[in-house]
C-alpha positions in Angstrom: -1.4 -22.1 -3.5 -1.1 -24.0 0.1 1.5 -26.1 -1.9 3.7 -23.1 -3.3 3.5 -21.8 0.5 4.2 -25.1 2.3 7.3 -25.0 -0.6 8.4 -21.5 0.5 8.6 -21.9 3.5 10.4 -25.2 3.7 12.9 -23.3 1.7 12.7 -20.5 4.0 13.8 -23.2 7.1 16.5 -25.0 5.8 18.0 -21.9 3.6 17.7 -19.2 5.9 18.8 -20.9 8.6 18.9 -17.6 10.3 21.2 -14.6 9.5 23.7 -15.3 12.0 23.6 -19.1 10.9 24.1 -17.9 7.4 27.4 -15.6 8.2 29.0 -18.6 10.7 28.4 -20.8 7.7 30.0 -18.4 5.1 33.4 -17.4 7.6 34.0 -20.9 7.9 33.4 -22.0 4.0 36.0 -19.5 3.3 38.7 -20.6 5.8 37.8 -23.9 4.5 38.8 -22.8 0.9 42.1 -20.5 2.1 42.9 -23.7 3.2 42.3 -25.7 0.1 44.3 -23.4 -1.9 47.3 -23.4 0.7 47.3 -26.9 0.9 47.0 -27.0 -3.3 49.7 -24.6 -3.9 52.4 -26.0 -1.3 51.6 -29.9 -2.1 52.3 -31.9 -5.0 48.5 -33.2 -5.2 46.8 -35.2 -7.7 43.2 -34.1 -9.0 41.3 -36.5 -7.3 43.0 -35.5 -3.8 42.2 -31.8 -4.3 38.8 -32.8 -5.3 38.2 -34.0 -2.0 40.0 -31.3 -0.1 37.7 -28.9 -2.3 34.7 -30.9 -1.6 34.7 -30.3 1.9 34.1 -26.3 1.7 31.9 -27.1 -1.3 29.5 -29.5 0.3 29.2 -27.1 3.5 28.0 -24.0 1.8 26.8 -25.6 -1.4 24.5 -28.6 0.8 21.0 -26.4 0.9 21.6 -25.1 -2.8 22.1 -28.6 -3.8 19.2 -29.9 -2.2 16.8 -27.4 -3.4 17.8 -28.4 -6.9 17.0 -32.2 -6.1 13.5 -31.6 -4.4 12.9 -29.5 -7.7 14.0 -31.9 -9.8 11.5 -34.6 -7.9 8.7 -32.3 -8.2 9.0 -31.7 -11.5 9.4 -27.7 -10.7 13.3 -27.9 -11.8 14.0 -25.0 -13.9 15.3 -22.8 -11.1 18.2 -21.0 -9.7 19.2 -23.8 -8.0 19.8 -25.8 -10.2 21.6 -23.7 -12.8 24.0 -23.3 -9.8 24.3 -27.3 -9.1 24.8 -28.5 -12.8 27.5 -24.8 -13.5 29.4 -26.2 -10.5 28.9 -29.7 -10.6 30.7 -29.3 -14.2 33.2 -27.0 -12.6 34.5 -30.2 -10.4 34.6 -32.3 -13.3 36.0 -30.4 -16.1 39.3 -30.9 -14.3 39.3 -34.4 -15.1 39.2 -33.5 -19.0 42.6 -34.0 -21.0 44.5 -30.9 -21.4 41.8 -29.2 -18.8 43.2 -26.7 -15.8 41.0 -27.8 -12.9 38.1 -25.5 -11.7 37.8 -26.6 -8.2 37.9 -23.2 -6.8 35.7 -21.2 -9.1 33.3 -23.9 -7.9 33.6 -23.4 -4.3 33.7 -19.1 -4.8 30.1 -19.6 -6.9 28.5 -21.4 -4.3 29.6 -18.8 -1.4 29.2 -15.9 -3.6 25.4 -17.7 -3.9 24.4 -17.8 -0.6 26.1 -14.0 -0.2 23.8 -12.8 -2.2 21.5 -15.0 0.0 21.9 -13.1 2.8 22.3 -9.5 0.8 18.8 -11.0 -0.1 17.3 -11.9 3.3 18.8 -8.9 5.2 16.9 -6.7 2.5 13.6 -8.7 2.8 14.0 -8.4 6.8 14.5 -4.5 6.4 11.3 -4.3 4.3 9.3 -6.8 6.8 10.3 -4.4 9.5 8.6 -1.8 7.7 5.3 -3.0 7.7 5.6 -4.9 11.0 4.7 -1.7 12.7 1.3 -2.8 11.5 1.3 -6.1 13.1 2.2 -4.3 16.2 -1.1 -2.8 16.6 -3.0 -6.0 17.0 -4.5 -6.5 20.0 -3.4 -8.8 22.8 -6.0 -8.8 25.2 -9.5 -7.0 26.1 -10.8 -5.9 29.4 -14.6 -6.5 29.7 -17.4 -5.7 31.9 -19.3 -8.7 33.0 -21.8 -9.0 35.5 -19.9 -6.0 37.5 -16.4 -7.5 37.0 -13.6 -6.3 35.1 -12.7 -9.9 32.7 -9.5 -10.1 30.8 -10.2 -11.6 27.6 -8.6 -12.3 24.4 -10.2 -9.7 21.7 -12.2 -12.4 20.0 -14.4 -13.2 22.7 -15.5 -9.3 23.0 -19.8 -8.8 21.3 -20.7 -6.1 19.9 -22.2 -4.2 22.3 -20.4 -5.1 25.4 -18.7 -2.3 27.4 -14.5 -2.7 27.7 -12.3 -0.9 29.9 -9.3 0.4 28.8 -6.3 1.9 31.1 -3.6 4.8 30.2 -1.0 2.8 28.0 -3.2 0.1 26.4 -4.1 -0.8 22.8 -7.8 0.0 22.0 -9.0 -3.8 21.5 -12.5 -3.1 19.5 -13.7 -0.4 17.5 -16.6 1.5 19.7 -18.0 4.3 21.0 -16.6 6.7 24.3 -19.2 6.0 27.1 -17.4 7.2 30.0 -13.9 9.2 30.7 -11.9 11.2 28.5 -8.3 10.5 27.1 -5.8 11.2 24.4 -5.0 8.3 22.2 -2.3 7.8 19.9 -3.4 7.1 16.1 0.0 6.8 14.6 -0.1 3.2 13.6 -2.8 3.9 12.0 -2.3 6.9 10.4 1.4 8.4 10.7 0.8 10.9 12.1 2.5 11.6 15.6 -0.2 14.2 17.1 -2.5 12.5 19.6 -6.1 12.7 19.3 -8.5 14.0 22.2 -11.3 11.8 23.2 -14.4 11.8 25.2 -17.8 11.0 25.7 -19.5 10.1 22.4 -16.4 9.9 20.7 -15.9 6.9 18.2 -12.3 4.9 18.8 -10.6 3.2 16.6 -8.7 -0.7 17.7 -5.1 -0.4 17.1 -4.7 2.7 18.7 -2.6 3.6 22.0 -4.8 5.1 25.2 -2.3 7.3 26.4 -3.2 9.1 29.6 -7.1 8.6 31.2 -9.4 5.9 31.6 -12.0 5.2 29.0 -14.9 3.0 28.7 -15.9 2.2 25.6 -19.3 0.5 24.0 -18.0 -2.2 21.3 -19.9 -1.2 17.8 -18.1 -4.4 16.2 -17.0 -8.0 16.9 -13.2 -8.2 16.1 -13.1 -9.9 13.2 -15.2 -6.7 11.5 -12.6 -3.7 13.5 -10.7 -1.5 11.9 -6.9 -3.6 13.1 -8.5 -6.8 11.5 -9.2 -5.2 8.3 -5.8 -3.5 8.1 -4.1 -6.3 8.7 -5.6 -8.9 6.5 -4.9 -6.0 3.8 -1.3 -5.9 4.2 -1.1 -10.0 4.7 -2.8 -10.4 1.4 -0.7 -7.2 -0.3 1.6 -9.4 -2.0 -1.1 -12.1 -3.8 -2.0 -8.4 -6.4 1.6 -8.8 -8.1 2.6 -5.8 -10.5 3.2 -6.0 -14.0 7.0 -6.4 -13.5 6.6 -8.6 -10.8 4.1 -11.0 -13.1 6.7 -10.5 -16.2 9.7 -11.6 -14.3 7.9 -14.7 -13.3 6.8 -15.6 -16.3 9.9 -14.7 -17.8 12.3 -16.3 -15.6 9.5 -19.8 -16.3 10.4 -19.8 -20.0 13.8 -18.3 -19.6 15.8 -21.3 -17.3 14.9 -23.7 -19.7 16.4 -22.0 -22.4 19.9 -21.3 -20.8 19.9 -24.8 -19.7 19.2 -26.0 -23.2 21.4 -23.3 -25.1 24.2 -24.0 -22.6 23.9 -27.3 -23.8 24.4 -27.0 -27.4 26.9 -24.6 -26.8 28.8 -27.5 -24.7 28.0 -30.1 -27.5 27.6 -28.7 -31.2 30.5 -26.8 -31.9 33.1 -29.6 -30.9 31.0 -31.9 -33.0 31.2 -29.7 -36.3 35.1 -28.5 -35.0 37.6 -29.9 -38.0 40.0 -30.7 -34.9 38.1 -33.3 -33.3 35.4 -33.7 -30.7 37.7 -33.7 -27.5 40.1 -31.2 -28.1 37.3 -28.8 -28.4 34.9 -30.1 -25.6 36.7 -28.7 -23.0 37.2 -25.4 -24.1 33.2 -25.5 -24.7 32.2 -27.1 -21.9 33.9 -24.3 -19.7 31.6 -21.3 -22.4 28.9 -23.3 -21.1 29.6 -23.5 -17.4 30.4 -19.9 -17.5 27.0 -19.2 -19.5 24.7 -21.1 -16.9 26.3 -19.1 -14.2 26.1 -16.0 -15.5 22.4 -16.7 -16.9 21.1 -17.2 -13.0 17.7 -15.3 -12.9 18.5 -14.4 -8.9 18.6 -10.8 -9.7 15.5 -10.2 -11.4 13.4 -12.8 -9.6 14.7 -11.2 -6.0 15.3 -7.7 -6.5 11.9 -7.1 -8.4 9.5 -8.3 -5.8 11.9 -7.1 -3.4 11.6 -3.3 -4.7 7.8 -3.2 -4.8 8.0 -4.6 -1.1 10.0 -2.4 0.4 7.8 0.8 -1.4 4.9 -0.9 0.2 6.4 -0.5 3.2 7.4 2.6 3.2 4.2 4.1 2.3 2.2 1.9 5.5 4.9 4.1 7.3 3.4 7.0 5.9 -0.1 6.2 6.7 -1.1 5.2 2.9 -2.0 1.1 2.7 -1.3 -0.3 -0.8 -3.3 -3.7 -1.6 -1.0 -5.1 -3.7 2.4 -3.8 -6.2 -0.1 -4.0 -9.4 -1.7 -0.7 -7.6 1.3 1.0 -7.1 1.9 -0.2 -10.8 -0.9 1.3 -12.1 -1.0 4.4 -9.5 2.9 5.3 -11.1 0.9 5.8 -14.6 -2.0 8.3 -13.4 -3.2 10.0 -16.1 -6.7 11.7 -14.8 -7.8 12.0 -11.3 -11.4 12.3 -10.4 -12.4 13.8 -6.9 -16.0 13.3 -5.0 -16.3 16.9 -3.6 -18.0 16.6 -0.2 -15.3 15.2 2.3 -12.1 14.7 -0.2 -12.3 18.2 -1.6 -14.6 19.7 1.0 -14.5 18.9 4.6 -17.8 18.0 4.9 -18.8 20.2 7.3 -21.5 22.6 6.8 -20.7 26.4 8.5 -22.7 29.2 8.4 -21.2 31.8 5.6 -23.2 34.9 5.5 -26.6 35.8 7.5 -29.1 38.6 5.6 -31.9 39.8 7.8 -34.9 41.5 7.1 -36.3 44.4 10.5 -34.3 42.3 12.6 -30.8 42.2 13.5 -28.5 39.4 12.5 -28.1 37.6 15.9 -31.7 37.6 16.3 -32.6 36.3 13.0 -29.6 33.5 13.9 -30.8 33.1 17.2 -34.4 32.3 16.4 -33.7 29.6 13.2 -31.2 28.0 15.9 -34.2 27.2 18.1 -36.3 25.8 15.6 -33.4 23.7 14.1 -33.1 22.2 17.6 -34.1 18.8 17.0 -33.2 18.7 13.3 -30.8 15.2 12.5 -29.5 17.6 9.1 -26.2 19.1 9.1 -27.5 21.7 7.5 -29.6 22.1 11.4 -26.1 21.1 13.4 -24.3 24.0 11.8 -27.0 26.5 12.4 -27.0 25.2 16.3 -22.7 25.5 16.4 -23.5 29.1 15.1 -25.3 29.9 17.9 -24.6 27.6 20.5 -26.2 29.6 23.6 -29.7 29.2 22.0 -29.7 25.8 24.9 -29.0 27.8 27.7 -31.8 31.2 27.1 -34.9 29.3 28.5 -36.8 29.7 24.9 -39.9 27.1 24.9 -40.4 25.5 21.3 -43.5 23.6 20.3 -46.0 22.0 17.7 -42.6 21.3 15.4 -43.8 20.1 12.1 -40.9 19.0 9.9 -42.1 18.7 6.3 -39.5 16.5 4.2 -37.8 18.1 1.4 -39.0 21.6 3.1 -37.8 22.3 5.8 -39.6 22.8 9.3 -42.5 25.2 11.0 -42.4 25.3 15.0 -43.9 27.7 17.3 -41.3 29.9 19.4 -42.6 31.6 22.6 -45.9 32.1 20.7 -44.8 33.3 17.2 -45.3 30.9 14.2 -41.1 30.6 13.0 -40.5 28.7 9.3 -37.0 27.8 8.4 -36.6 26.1 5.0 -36.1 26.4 1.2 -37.4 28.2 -1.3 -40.5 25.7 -2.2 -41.1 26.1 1.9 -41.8 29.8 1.5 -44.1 29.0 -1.8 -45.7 26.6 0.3 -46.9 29.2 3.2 -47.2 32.2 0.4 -44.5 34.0 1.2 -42.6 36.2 -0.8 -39.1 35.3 -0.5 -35.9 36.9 -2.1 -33.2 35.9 -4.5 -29.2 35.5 -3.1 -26.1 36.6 -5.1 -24.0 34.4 -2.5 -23.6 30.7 -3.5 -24.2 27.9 -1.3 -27.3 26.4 0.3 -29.8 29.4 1.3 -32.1 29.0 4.5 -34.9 31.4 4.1 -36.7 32.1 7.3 -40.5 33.8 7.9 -41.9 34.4 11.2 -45.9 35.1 12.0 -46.4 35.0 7.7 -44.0 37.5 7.1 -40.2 36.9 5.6 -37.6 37.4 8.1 -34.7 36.9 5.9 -32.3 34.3 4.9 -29.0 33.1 5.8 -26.4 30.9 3.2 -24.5 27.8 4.8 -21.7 26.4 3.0 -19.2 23.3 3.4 -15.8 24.8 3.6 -12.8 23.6 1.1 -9.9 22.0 2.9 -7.1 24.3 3.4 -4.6 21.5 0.9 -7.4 21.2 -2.0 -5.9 23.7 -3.8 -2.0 23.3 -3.4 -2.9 19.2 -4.1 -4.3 20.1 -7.2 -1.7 22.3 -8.5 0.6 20.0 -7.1 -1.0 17.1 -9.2 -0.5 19.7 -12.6 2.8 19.9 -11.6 3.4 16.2 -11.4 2.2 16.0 -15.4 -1.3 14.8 -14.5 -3.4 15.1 -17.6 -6.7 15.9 -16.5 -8.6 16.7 -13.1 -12.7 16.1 -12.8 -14.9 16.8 -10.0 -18.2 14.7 -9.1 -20.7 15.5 -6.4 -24.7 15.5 -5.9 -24.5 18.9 -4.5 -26.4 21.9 -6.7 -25.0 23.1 -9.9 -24.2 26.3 -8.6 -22.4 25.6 -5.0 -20.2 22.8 -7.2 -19.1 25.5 -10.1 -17.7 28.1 -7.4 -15.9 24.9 -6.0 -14.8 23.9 -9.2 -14.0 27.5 -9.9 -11.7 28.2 -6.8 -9.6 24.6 -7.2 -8.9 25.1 -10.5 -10.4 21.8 -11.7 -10.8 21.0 -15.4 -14.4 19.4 -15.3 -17.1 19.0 -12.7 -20.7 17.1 -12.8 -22.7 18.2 -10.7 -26.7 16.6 -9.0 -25.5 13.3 -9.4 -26.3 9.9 -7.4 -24.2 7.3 -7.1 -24.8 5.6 -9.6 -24.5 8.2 -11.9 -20.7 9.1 -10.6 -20.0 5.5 -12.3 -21.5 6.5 -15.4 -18.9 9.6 -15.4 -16.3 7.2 -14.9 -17.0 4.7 -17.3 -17.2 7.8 -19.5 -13.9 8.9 -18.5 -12.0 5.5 -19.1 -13.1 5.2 -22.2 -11.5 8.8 -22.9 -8.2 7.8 -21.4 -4.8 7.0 -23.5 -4.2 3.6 -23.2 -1.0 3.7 -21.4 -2.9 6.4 -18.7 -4.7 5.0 -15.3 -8.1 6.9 -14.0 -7.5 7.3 -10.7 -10.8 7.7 -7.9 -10.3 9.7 -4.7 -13.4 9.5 -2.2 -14.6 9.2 1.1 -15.6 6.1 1.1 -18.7 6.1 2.7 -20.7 6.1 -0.4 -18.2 6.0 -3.4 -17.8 1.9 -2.8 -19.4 1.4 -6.2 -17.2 3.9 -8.5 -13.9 2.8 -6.2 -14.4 -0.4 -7.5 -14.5 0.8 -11.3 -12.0 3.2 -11.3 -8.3 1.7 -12.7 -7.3 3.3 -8.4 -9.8 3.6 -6.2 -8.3 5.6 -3.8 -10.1 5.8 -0.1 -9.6 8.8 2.4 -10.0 8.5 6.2 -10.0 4.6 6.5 -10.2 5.3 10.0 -13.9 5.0 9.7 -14.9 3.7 6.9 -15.4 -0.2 6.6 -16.6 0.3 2.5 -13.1 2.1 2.2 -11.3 -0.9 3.2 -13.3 -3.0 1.3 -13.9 -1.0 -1.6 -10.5 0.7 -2.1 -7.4 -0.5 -4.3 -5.2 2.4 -1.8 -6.7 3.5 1.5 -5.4 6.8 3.1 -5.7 6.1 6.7 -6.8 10.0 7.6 -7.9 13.0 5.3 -4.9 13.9 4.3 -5.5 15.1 1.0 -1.8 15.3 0.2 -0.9 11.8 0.6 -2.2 11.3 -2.6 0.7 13.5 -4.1 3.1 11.4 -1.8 1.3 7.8 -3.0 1.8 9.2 -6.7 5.8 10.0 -5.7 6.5 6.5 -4.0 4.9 4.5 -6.8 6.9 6.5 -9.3 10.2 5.9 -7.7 9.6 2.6 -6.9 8.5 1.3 -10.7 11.6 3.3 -11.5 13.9 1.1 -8.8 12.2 -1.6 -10.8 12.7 -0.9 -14.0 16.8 -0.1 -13.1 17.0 -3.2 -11.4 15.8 -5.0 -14.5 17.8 -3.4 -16.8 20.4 -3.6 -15.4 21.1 -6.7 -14.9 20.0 -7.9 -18.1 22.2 -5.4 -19.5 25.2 -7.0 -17.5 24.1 -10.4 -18.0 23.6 -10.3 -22.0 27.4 -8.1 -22.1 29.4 -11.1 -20.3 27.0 -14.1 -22.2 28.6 -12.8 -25.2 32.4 -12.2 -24.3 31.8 -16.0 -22.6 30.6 -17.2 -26.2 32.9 -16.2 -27.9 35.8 -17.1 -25.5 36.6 -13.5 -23.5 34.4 -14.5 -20.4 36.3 -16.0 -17.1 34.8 -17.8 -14.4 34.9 -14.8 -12.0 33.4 -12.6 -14.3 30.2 -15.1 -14.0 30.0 -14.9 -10.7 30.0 -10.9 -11.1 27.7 -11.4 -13.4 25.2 -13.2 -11.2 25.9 -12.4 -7.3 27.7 -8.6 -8.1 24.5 -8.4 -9.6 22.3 -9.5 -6.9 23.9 -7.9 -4.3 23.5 -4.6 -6.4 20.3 -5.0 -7.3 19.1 -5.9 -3.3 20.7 -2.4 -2.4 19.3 -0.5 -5.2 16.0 -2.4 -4.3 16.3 -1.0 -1.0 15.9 2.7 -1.6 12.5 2.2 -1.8 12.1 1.4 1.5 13.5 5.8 2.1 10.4 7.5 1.8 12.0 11.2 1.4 
């Protein structure tokens, strides 16, 4: 691997030579060859003078091409475009020499510019799709301002423990994921996420590194080293994206391997055999041949499919990071472009995970009073069930209400004593346990039944609310031909069928752990059609295991989830739920830029190998053939990169 690298990017040095390098180079080839032909059409040359002449233009733009072809003829790694180039135009120059042979010195010349045009068609492309994904570079971290024995250190972000306490001013990048210890601010998430809208933070709020602190001061309590923060994670992602090839990618390398050989072998029985079985001789047939077979290796140059493949799944890369979706590698957005059934975890994909109180039903007392009292004795609870019964009545801090002798019994609920009365907030088997009769609920959801001095006060149901896009995402989904739609959660039968009920879904499994959702899945995948992907959408916090299995493990809000990034194949950096429907759109278009590319320049190529065989192709048409091709193929490649 480090030798295929050190190998690129010698090539990268010597043949890129930089844009503008590569232009200069190409202006002044092609004065070089106005000239030759002047020269050749005004002077009464011999073949060996206008060899020379055309070798000057030749050597100039042709010098890196030919050089490539020698080092991979040394290392044993010949079979490449190079060298189909050299040996086509090395024969070019010499079939002039032949008897009864017009010389080719200029078709040499134009193949080895046209070459390196498509070069730079190539290289302005790949710099367009760097650019795209460079905005995620730009969210590493330069430096890190940390307090240190009550002195404000600038520091490189490596040096930073967990734990320490870093300063950071209006205008600087959040260094370290941490905690809000002092100040508030609004910071700007868009590297991150895509989206423009800044983000409030304050005291107690978790920040993210690679963000922007755009207006107050903030210190912040480092919860990881650097090497474990949310920028390093991201970016080691998108530095290793291209190692996970796609299928097309891994075919046209493989194919282009057995392919070269073959043209360089066919094109030279096609230079040899039929002058030896011709009636007329060997060498009044050679040259006529030998030219087929010049023509043939030109036109048989890989450079299309072996740059403009890669090239395309690049650039859709890119252009999703723009839209806050990171892709690990082009065999996801492969597989994600065939998405047959997609499977949901319900609490914080479907749901927002946030429990809210839905409907209150009391029993001799009013509703705020029954509220205000469960409230008080939920005070201390860690549950969100507790934290949204205190954000539904968030004065009970503030009304001077003593509570006492709490007695939180797990899997119950808790008993406390409020300003002398004996309060129980719980479940059902929480009322069995004390004697009391409790009642029944025709509302679904999780149902808090509350008794106060041995008699039952009443109950009141909480819910986790749907997110406002659930809904249009799934029909959306339906709309986009996807087969079949499954929810998994471990919440109760009941509260999961009304979910499953209002979105529409096909399936849902309900009570389940973990390890069960990767059962349901393994179920699943052995359903599938073969030609279908299973695609997993979940929080990530807990769904690590059945991410993995999935064909897609698709991660929402990577913003704080380490197990996402891990976990994941396709991380959404927020909770977006429709950036799954725009993840499914840009892998679709971008296999199809793929698959146009590929056919179409094989179509071209095979059309103009067999008007050249049988004795209808010219040299120009070869260099169509290949750099036409290439440059095509490039721009086509580069719609990918428009993410509409």
């Amino acid at each position: 691997m480090e030798h295929k690298n050190q190998k690129h990017e010698h090539h990268h040095e010597h043949s890129h030579g930089g844009i503008k390098g590569r232009i200069t180079l190409i202006a002044l080839t092609s004065l070089l060859l106005v000239a030759a032909i002047v020269l050749e059409k005004n002077l009464d040359l011999t073949t060996l003078q206008l060899l020379f002449i055309y070798l000057i233009p030749y050597l100039l733009i042709g010098y890196s091409t030919l050089k490539e072809a020698f080092e991979g003829i040394i290392t044993g790694d010949m079979f490449n475009e190079h060298f189909l180039m050299s040996i086509a135009t090395i024969g070019a120059l010499c079939i002039g020499f032949l008897p009864g042979a017009e010389n080719e010195f200029t078709e040499a010349v134009f193949v080895m510019l046209f070459f390196q045009v498509g070069e730079l068609f190539e290289k302005l492309a790949e710099g367009k799709s760097r650019k795209s994904i460079s905005h995620l570079m730009d969210m590493r971290p330069d430096v890190a301002n940390v307090e240190r024995m009550g002195e404000i250190v600038t520091v490189s972000p490596e040096q930073v423990q967990t734990g320490e306490t870093i300063v950071i001013r209006p205008g600087e990048k959040v260094p370290l994921d941490g905690k809000v210890i002092e100040g508030s601010s609004t910071i700007n998430t868009v590297a991150l996420t895509g989206e423009s809208m800044p983000r409030g933070v304050s005291k107690g709020d978790e920040v993210m590194s690679g963000c922007i602190n755009l207006s107050g001061l903030i210190r912040v309590k480092t919860t990881k080293n650097f090497g474990e923060s949310t920028v390093s994670k991201i970016i080691a992602l998108v530095e290793s994206a291209d190692e996970n090839k796609s299928h097309s990618e891994s075919f046209i390398t493989r194919f282009a391997r057995i392919y070269t050989p073959v043209v360089v072998f066919t094109a030279l029985f096609l230079a040899f055999i039929p002058p030896l079985l011709s009636e007329s001789g060997f060498l009044s047939e050679f040259t006529i041949w030998l030219q087929r077979a010049l023509i043939f290796l030109v036109v048989s140059c890989p450079c299309a499919l072996v740059i403009s493949v890669p090239l395309t799944f690049f650039g859709g890369i890119g252009g999703a990071s723009r839209k806050g979706i990171l892709i690990k590698g082009s065999n996801y957005m492969d597989a994600m472009a065939k998405a047959g059934i997609v499977v949901f975890d319900k609490t914080g994909t479907l749901t927002r995970g946030e429990f809210a109180v839905q409907a209150i039903h009391p029993e001799n007392m009013d509703e705020n009073e029954l509220l205000h009292i469960t409230a008080h004795v939920e005070h201390f609870s860690t549950h969100p069930i507790g934290e949204a019964l205190r954000n539904a009545f968030p004065n009970e801090a503030n009304d001077n209400c003593r509570i006492s002798q709490v007695d939180e019994i797990a899997g119950n609920g808790i008993c406390a004593n409020l300003e002398g009365r004996q309060v129980c907030v719980g479940n059902y088997r929480m009322m069995e346990r004390k004697g009391i009769r409790w009642k029944e609920c025709e509302c679904t959801g999780t149902i808090i039944h509350v008794a106060v001095d041995g008699e039952y006060a009443g109950h009141i149901v909480i819910n986790d609310r749907i997110k406002d896009e659930s809904k249009k995402v799934i029909a959306e989904l339906r709309n986009m031909g996807i087969d079949k739609i499954v929810m998994l959660t471990g919440d109760h039968k009941d509260v999961a069928r009304n979910i499953a009920q209002t979105l529409y879904v096909d399936d849902f499994y309900a009570e389940l752990l973990p390890a069960d959702k990767v059962e349901h899945v393994e179920r699943l995948l052995k359903e599938k059609p073969e030609n279908k992907k299973l695609v997993f959408v979940g929080d990530g916090i807990n769904d690590a295991p059945v991410l993995k299995r999935a064909d897609i493990g698709i991660a929402m809000g990577g913003l704080g989830s380490d197990a996402a990034i891990e976990a994941a194949d396709i991380v959404l950096m927020d909770d977006k739920l429709t950036k799954i429907i725009t993840a499914i759109r840009i892998s679709r278009r971008t296999l199809q830029i793929a698959k146009e590319n590929i056919w179409f320049a094989i179509g071209i190529k095979v059309l103009i190998l067999l008007l050249a065989t049988v004795g209808l192709g010219s040299m120009w048409m070869a260099v169509f053939a290949d750099v036409g091709v290439t440059v095509l193929a490039v721009l086509n490649a580069m719609r990918a990169l428009k993410i509409r």
